[in-house]
N, C-alpha and C positions, 0 to 999 in steps of 0.2 A: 640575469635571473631567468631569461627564458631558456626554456628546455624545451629539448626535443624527445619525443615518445613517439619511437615507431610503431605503427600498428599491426600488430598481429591477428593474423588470421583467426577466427573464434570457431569456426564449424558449426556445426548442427547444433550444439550443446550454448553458443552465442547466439545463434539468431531464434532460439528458444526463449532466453532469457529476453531479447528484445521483443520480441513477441510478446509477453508477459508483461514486463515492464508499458508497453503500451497498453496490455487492456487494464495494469494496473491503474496506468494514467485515466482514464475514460473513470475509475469506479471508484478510487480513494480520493479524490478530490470532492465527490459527493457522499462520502460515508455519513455527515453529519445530517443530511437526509434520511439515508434509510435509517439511521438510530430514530432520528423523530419519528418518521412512520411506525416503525416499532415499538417506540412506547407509547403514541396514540392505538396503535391496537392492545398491543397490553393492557390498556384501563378502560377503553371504552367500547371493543366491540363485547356481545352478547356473553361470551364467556370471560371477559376482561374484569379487573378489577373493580369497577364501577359499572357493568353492563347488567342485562338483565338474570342472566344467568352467572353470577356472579359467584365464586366459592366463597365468597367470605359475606354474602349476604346484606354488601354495600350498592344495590344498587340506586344509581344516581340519576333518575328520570326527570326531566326530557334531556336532562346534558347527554348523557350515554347515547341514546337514540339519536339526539344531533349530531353530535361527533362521530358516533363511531357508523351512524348509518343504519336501517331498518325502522324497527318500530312496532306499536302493536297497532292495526285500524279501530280496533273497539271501544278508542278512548280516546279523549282530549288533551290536543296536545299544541303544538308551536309547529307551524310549515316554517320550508328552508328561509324564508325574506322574516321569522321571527314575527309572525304577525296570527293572533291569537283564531283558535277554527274554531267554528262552532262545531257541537254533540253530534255525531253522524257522519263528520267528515273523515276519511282514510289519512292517517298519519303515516307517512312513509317519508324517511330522510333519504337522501345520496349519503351523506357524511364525511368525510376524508380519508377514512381506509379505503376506500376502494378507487376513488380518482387519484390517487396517489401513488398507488403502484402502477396503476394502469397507463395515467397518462406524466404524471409529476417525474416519478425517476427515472425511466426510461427516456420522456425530453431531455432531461438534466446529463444523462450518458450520453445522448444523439448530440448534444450541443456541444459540449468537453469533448467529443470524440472528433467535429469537426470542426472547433477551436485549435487542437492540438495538430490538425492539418494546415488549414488555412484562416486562422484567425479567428474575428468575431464575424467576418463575411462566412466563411465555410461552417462556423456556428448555425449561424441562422438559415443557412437552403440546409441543414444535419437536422434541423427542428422541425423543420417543414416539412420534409423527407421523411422521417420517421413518424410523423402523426398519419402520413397514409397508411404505414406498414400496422400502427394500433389502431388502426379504428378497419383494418383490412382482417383483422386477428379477435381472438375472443379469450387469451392466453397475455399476461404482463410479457412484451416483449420487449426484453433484457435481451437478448442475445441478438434480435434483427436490429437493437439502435446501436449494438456496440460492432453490425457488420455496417449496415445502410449509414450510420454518424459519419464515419473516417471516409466511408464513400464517396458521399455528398460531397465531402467536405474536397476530398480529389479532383472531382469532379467541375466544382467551381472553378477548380484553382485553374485547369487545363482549360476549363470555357473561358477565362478571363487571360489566356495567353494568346487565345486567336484576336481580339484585336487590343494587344495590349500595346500601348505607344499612335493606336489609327485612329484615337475616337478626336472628332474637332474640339477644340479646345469652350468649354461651357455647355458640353453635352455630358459631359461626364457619369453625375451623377444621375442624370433621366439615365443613360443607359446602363450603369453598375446598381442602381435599383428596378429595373424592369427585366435587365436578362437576371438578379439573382430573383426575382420572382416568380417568373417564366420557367427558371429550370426547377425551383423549388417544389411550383407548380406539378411538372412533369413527375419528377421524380416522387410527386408521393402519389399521383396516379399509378406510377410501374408500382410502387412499393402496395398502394392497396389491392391491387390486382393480378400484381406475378412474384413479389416478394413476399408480401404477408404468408401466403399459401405455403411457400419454402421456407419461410423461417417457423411457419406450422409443423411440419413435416420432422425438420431438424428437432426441436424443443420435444417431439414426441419420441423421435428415437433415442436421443438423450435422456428424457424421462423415464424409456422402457428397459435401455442400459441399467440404471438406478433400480429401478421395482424389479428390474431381476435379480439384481446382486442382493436385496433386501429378499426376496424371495426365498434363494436359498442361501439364505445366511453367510452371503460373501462379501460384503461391505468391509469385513478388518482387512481383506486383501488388499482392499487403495491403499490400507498404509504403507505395501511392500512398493511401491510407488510415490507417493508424497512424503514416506520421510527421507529417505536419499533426496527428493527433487528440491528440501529444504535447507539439507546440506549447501546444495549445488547451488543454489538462488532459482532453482526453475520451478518453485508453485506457485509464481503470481500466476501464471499459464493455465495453470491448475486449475487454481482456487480462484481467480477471480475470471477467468473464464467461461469454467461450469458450474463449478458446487457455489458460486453466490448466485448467479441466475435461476440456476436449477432451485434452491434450498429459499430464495424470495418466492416461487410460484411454488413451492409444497406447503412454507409459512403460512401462502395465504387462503390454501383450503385447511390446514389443517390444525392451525395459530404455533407451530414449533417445524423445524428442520435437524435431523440429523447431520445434515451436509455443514452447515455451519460449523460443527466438531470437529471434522477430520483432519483439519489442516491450524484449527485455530485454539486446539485444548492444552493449555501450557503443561499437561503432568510428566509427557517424554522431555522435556527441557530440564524442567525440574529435577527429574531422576538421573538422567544423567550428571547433572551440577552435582547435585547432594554424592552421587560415588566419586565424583574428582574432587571434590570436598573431603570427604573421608578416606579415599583408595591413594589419590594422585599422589603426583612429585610435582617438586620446584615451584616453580611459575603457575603453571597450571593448579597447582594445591592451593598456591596462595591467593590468588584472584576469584577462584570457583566463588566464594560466599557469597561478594560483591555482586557477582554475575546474577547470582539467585535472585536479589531484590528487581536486580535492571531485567530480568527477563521473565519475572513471576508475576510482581507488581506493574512493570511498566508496559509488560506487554511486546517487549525488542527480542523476539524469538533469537537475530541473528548472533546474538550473542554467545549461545552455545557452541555453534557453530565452527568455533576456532576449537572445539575442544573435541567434537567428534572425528575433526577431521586430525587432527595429531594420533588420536588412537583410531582409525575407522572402523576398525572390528566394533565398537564401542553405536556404529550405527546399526547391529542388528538391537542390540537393546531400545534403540528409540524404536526399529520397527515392532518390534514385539510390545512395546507399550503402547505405542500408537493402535495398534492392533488388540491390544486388552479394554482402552478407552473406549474405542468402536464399538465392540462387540458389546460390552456394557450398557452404552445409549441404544443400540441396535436390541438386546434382549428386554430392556427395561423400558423402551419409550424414551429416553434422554433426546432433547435436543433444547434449540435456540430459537426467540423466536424473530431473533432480525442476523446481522453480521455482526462478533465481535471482532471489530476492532479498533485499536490492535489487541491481540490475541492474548489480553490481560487476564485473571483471575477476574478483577474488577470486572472489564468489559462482560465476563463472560457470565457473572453473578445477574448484571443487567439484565443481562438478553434470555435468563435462564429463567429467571423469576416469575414474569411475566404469566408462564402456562401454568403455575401452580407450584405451590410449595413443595409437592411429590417431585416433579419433575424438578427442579430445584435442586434437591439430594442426590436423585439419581447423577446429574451432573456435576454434583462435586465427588461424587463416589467413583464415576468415568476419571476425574480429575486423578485423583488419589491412587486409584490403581495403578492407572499408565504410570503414575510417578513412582509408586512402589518395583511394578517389577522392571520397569527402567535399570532402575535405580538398584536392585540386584541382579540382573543380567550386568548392567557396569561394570558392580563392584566386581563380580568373579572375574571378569577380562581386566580388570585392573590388577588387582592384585593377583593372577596369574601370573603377569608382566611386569610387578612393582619392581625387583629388581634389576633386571636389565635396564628399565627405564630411569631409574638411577643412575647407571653408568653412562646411557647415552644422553640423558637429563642435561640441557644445553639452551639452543636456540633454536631447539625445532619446536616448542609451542608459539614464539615470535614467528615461524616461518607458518604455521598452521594458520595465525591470525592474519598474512600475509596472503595465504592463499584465499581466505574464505573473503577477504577483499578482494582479489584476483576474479571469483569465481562471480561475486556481484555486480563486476564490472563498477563498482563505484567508491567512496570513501565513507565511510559512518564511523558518527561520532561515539557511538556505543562503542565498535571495533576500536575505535580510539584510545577512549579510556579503558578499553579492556588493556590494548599495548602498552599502555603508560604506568598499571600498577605492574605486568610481568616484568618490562624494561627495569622498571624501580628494582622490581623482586631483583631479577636476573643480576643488576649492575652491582647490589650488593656485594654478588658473590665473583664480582671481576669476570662476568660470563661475555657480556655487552660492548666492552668498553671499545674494542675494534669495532663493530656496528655503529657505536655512535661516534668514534673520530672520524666516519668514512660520510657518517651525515651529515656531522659538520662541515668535515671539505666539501663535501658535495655545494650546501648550500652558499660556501664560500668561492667554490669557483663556480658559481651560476650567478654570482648576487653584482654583477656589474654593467648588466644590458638594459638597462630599464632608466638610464638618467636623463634621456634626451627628449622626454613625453614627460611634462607637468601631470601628476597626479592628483584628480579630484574628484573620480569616480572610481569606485573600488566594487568589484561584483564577484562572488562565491557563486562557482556552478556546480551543479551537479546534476544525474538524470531525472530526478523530479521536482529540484527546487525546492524543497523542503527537508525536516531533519537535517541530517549531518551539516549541510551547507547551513541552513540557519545560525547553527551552534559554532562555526566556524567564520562565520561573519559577525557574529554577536562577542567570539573569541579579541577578535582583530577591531572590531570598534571600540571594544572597552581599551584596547591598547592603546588606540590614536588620541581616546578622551585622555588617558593618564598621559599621555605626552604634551598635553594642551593645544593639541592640533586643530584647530579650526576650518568649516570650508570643504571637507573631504568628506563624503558618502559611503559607506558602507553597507551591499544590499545583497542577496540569494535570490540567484534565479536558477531556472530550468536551463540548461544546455543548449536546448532546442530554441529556446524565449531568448540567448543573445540577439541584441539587434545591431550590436557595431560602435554601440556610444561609448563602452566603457572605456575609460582610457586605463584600467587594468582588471586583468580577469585570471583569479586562481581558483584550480582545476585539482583532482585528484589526477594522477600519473596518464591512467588508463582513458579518462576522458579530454588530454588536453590537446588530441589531435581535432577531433570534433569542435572543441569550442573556436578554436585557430580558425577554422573552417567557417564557423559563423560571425565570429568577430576578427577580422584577418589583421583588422589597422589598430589593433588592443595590444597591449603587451602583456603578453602570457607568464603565470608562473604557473609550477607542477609543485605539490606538494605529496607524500605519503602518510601525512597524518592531517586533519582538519582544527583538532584540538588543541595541539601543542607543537606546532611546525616551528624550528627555528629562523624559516625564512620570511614568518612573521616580524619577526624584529628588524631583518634586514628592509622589509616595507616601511615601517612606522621609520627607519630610521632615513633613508629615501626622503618621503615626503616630509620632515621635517627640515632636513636639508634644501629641498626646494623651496620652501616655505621662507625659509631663512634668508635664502639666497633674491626669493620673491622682494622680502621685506627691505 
């Protein structure tokens, strides 16, 4: 059952996407932070729903002023320890808006960022490190924890190879706690004193990029940039490189972000689906609906994805939408006031509300448009093309879903069940049925290497350990339970987070040279679906065997 996946060269357009993929890493694994900061600003600072300026006339005093931070001196009120002032006294909170961007998310990325280096050791001097670089700065620095984090975290790793194997035996930990202190130490001296300064510099040029394009009314241009780069898998790069960093420090002078929308407004998704909904053929016709709920509702952008790429003429429509959503929130005020994500309807109604019912509208109006003229930019390139595409109408939206996996370097269970209703479509019409005898041999001449290693830990990797791999571990456990198999673990991890124990480890195609690499003494399987692999059954049927043979 083990396969081999050579690896191919990726270029510029792969070490993009890994580049991306890492600062994703450092910033979605703390998303459920910045929502909280976002909606404790939402209700409690001064323009917030409960603050003193409040639109709708709720204001909630002393909560609002504790929480969200300020106050008035002229009045009596509760200091920060909750302990009642006498008449006369100056009320003035900290609150949590403001140590929370400041020092709370950006630790939270400095630590993730030298986690995903070297552990929870390269965490902790990434924490240390980066509180010199904020209290070096007078600016949320997002962009100096997600350079100084990964740093740090290098940095350890290479200080702890010079005497790795020399330390006498029971000195260990005096000296794996005093040199990471020591460097932790240093390093956030440079950061307060020669880093802070350049990650000043940077966050200003970056800023001045931004207020020029807003300036002269160039902002719908990124679309001509972000929506190809979401085709391709390359806006984590993007978006969570700039426009979340950048779009957290304008939220937080302004309580909304433009930047938030360009990358995360579902209405060019939308528009597209709804024209291969009404426009398409085949496969593509039939699945579209489906798609709409998992990528409107759910927020799984990558879902379109197989469909602009089978037509790509079909991706000037998403720029042209992209670029009408833009300019929308750009002439009207629209924006967010934390990240939606993922880049749901829902998420983005949250994030939208916050600054006000007006602003609110405007953002579903951005929504709507981009979907609208999507959505006829499509249709005329579709039915331009409808008949030809009838003729060649085949296995090239299987191959489009095929590629836009290709493109993300990984397996998603969305791309999944997007292949599983075309395949269904497709096989209807006897399109498939070669594709799938070829899958089946496939997995039948692979399904005989794996009998010599007892199976009792079973690990789904993929590049972030979550999603698809979830669903494809959750897939594979329900299996093992209906088999009454006992004893056997079923877990998703990250790639990178192999440590060697598993005694079997399935990979999507493209990653099973990597995980080989991490866990060398594991047995490997490759799969091209997460959801509905048939080499599924050949595992449950394995470890039943063992079991049996155990018994």
């Amino acid at each position: 059952m083990t396969t081999a996946s050579p690896t191919k060269p990726g270029g510029a357009r792969v070490a993009v996407q890994r580049f991306g993929t890492f600062l994703s890493g450092m910033i979605m694994p703390n998303i459920a932070a910045f929502i909280a900061w976002g909606l404790i600003t939402m209700l409690f600072i001064p323009a917030g729903f409960f603050g003193a300026k409040s639109p709708f006339g709720w204001h909630w005093y002393p909560v609002s002023e504790i929480i969200g931070g300020g106050g008035d001196p002229s009045v009596i009120g509760w200091n920060g320890a909750m302990t009642a002032l006498s008449a006369g006294d100056v009320v003035g909170y900290v609150g949590l808006v403001g140590p929370m961007i400041t020092y709370l998310l950006p630790l939270l990325i400095a630590n993730t960022g030298g986690r995903m280096v070297y552990g929870a050791r390269g965490g902790v001097v990434a924490t240390i490190a980066v509180m010199g670089v904020i209290v070096g700065t007078d600016i949320p620095m997002f962009l100096g924890a997600m350079i100084m984090g990964p740093l740090a975290g290098w940095i350890t790793k290479q200080m702890d190879k010079i005497w790795d194997g020399k330390i006498k035996p029971g000195f260990e930990m005096l000296v794996n706690n005093f040199s990471a202190g020591i460097l932790g130490m240093i390093l956030a001296i440079v950061g307060f004193f020669a880093f802070g300064p350049v990650m000043l510099g940077i966050s200003a040029f970056l800023g001045g990029i931004v207020a020029w394009l807003v300036q002269f009314n160039l902002l719908p241009v990124l679309s001509v940039i972000v929506e190809p780069a979401k085709v391709l898998f390359l806006n984590n790069a993007i978006n969570h490189g700039v426009f979340t960093p950048l779009g957290i420090e304008q939220a937080a002078n302004t309580g909304k972000s433009i930047l938030f929308l360009i990358e995360a407004n579902p209405g060019p998704g939308l528009g597209l689906l709804l024209a291969f909904t009404f426009f398409g053929v085949g496969a593509a016709k039939a699945s579209a609906p489906g798609a709409i709920i998992i990528q409107f509702f759910g927020g799984i952008h990558e879902i379109y994805f197989p469909y602009a790429l089978a037509k790509p003429m079909t991706i000037l429509a998403l720029i042209a939408g992209g670029a009408t959503g833009v300019t929308t929130n750009m002439l009207l005020g629209g924006g967010l006031a934390f990240p939606a994500a993922p880049g749901s309807i829902i998420a983005v109604t949250v994030a939208a509300i916050g600054p006000g019912a007006a602003n609110l509208l405007v953002v579903y109006l951005s929504v709507v448009l981009a979907a609208v003229v999507t959505f006829l930019i499509a249709g005329v390139i579709l039915r331009s093309s409808r008949k030809r595409d009838l003729l060649a109408e085949g296995d090239s939206f299987g191959a489009a879903i095929a590629q836009t996996e290709a493109n993300k370097g990984k397996e998603s269970a969305a791309l999944a069940g997007l292949r599983q209703r075309a395949t269904a479509n497709a096989a209807a019409e006897g399109d498939q049925l070669g594709v799938q005898g070829a899958e089946a041999a496939d997995a039948v001449a692979t399904g005989t290497a794996v009998s010599e290693r007892p199976i009792h830990s079973i690990v789904f990797a993929c590049d972030a350990g979550m999603g698809s791999s979830a669903m494809g571990a959750s897939v594979l456990r329900n299996k093992i339970k209906k088999a009454g198999i006992e004893g056997v673990t079923v877990v998703n991890q990250a790639v990178a987070n192999l440590d060697g124990s598993a005694d079997l480890v399935i990979t999507q195609n493209q990653l099973t040279d990597r995980a080989r690499a991490q866990s060398p003494k594991s047995v490997h399987v490759s799969v091209d679906n997460f959801m509905n692999s048939p080499k599924y059954d050949e595992v449950v049927d394995l470890v039943r065997q063992q079991h049996q043979d155990g018994a």
